[in-house]
N, C-alpha and C positions, 0 to 999 in steps of 0.2 A: 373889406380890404385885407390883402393877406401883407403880413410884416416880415422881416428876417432880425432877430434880435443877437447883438452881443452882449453880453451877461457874462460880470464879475461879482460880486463870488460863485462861488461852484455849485456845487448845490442843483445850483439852477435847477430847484423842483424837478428832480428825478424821480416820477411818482413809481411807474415800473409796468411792465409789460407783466401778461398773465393771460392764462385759459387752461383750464383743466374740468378734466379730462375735455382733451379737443378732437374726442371722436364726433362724426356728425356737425363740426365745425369746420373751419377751412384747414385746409390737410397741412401738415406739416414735412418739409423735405426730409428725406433721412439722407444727410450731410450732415459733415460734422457741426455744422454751424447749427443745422435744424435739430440735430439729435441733444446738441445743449440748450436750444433752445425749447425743447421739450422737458428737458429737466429741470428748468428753470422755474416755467408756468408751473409745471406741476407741483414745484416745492413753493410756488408764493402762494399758490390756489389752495394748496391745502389750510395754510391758517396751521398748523404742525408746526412746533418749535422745533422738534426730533428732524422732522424732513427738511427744515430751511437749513439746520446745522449740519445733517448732512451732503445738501448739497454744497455748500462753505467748505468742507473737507473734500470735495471731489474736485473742484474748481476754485482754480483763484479771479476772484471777479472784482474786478476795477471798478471804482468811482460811482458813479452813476446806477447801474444796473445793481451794484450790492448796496445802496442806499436806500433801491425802493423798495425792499420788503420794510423802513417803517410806517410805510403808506398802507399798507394793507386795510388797516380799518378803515381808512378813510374813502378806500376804491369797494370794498367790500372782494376782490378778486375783479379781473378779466378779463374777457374773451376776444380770440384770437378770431376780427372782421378779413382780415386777407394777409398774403405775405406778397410782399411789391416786388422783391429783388433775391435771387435768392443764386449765391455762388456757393463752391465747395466749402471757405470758412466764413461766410459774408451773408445774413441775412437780416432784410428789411420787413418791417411787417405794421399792418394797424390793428388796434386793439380797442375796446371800450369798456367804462368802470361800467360793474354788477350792480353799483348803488346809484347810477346816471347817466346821461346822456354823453359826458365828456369821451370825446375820441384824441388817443394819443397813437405817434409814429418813434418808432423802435428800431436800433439796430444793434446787431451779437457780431462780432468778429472774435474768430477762435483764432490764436498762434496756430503759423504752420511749424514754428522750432518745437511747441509745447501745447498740445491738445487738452490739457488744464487749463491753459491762463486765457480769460476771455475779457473783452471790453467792448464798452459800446455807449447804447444814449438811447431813452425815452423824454419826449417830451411832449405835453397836451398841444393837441390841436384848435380841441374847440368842441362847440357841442352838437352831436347830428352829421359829424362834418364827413363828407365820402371820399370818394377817389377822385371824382372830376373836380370837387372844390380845392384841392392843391396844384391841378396844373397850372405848369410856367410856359411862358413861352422863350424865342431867342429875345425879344428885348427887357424880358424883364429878368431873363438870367444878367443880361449886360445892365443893365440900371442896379441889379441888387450888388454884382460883383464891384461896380466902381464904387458905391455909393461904399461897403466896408473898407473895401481901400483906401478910401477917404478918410475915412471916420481911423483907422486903425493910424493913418499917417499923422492926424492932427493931435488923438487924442491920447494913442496908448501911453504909457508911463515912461517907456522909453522910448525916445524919440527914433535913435539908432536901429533899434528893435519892430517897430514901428514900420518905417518907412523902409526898412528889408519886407516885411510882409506884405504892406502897398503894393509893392515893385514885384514881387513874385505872386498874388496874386491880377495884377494886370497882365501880365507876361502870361501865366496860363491861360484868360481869357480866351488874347488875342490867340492863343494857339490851338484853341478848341477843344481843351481840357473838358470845360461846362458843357459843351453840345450835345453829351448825351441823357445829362439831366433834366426828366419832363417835369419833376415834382418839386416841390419848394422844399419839402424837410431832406426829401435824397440830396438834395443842393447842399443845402445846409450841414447835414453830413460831411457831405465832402468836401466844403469848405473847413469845417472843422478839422478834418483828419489835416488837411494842408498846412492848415497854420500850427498843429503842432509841430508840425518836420522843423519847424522854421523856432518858434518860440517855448515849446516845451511850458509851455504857459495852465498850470492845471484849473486856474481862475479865470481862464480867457472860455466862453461858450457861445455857439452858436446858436440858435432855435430857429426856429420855423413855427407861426401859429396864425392862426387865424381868431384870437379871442380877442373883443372889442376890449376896452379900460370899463372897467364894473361902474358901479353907480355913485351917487355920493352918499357919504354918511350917513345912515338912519338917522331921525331926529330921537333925541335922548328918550322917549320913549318905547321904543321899538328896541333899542343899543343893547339893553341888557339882556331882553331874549333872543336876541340872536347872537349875544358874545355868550349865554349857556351854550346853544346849539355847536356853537365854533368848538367853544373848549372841552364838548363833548367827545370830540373828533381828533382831540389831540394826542399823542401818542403815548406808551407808558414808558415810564423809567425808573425801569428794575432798582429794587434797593434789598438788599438785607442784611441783617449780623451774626458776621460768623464767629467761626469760635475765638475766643479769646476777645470778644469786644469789639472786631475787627470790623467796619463799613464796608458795603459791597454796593457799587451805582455801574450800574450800565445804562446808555443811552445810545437808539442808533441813527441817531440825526440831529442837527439843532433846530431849532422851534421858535418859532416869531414871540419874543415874549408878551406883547400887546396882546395875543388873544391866548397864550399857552406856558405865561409866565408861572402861571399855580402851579404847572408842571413841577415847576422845578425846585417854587418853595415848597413844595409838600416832601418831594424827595430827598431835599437835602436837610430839613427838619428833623423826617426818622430816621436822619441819619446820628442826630445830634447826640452829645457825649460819648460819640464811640471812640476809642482812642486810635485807631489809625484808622485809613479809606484806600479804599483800590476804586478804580476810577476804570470799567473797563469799556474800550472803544475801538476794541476788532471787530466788530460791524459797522463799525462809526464812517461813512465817505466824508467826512465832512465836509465844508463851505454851511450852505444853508444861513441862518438868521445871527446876521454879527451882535445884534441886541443881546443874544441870549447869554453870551460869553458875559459880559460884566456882571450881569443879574448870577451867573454859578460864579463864578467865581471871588465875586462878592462874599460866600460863605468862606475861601480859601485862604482868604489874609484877614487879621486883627485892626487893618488898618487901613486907612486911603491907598492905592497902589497905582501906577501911572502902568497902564499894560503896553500900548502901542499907540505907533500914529499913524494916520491915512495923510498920506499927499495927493493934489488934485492939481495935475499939468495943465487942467483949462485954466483954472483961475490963479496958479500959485501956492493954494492954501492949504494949512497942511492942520488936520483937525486930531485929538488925543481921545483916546480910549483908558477912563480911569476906572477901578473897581468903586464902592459906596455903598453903606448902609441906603441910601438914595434910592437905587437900584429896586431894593426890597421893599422900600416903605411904599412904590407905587401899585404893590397888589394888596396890602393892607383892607379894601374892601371885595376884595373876591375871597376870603376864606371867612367868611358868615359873620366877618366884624369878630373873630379874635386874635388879639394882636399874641395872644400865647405863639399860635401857627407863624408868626413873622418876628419871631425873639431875637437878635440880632448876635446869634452864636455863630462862630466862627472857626474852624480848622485850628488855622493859624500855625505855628509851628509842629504839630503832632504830624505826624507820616501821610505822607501822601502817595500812594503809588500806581502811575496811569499805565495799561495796557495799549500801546498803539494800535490801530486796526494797520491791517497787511498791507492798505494802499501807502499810509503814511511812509512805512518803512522803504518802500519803490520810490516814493517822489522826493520834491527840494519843497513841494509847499506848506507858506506856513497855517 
């Protein structure tokens, strides 16, 4: 059964598009869209910090697409299966990870004001999956388009908001906006592009996938080698100390802390007694894993700290995000049983200073 998913927060696993060198693969257009997206694979494929940063300096790359180079280890690189749709700044394409079966669909749209600024979307389809497993037809473009409509009217946060987007997308429907989309993720695309015109929404995503709900829980035997295997796989984040005692953390995505939480006690441990921190997060797309936030910042105040709160328009209920030693004492047995690695040192007033990454600075989200 294939799905159409809306997905808040952002993030929404942007693992990323890759193939290099894609000679002997499927050809790439030379359009401006194809000629970035050439530059693109070539700088994730390489595994080159020097070549990923210089493509970061040639192109400004939004959200999504600059978030999947922390995926890198985790895809091992990938190769460019076919290119579905390909205009002078507009190209779609499939791809599959070097370390497995998972196939994801991709899109690059270049600015025609500014042949820099690019955006777009990667997201997993599934595993093995081809070309003819994502065709749609007309009714099931019409069952997926009402059935967001629905969902967007009843449940977005703002009701007003909401049911503007309902209403404009049924209105396109019935006008045969969707008719020319044969494929579920080109759908999905262009649903997404629509409902930004409308919501400017950087938390609102669409997907397209065909991956069933995974299995259930290993029994506690099994649980601990394969949370090794997971946290193998987790991403690094840079630390060092510069001159004058100064912290230096970079991180360029948040991370599920249930299986990659060590990540972050380990990073901000070497980080401890330095007397100030730079925090940098210009590769950072953020959304990703909201757990992660209270477990780092947990290190940032001396004390309980009430951060934010989530409201939920279905039920009413509006739930609080606090910082806590808490937080920290639940990895207490992933660092070999020593509570040294989990000391409950804290920031606290000493200097803190974050780098935004370039998306932040473009958008309103928080």
């Amino acid at each position: 059964m294939t799905h159409l998913k809306t997905l808040a927060p952002a993030f929404c696993a942007a693992l990323t598009v890759a193939s290099a060198p894609l000679f002997g693969q499927t050809a790439i257009p030379n359009t401006p869209a194809g000629r970035v997206l050439r530059a693109w694979v070539d700088a994730y494929n390489s595994g080159d910090s020097a070549r990923v940063a210089m493509f970061f300096r040639t192109y400004s790359v939004e959200d999504a697409l600059r978030g999947a180079f922390a995926f890198r280890k985790m895809t091992g690189g990938l190769d460019l299966l076919s290119v579905q749709v390909s205009e002078p700044r507009h190209v779609e394409f499939m791809t599959r990870f070097r370390l497995g079966p998972m196939v994801g669909y991709g899109a690059l749209d270049v600015s025609a004001a500014d042949t820099s600024r690019v955006s777009g979307y990667f997201f997993p389809l599934g595993m093995n999956v081809s070309v003819d497993d994502i065709r749609i037809d007309a009714p099931t473009r019409e069952r997926v388009v009402g059935r967001l409509a629905a969902l967007l009217d009843s449940f977005y946060v703002s009701p007003e908001v909401g049911k503007g987007m309902s209403d404009s997308l049924q209105a396109r429907l019935e006008r045969g906006v969707y008719d020319r989309y044969t494929n579920g993720a080109s759908l999905a695309i262009r649903l997404k592009a629509d409902l930004d015109e409308i919501a400017h929404d950087k938390h609102l995503q669409i997907l397209y996938t065909l991956l069933v709900r995974g299995p259930e829980p290993p029994p506690a035997a099994t649980a601990a080698p394969q949370r090794r295997e997971s946290e193998a796989n987790c991403p690094v984040w840079t630390t060092e100390r510069l001159e004058g005692n100064v912290g230096y953390l970079r991180f360029d995505g948040f991370i599920d802390p249930a299986v990659c939480g060590v990540t972050i006690v380990r990073a901000m441990n070497a980080l401890a007694e330095t007397k100030a921190l730079i925090i940098d997060l210009r590769e950072n797309a953020g959304g990703g894993e909201a757990g992660s936030t209270p477990l780092l910042e947990s290190y940032l105040f001396d004390r309980r700290t009430h951060l934010s709160d989530v409201s939920f328009r279905k039920t009413g209920e509006t739930g609080t995000l606090d910082t806590g030693l808490c937080c920290r004492c639940a990895f207490r047995g992933r660092e070999a049983g020593r509570a040294a690695d989990l000391s409950p040192y804290a920031f606290g007033s000493r200097g803190i200073g974050v780098r935004p990454s370039s998306a932040q600075t473009r958008d309103d989200r928080g």
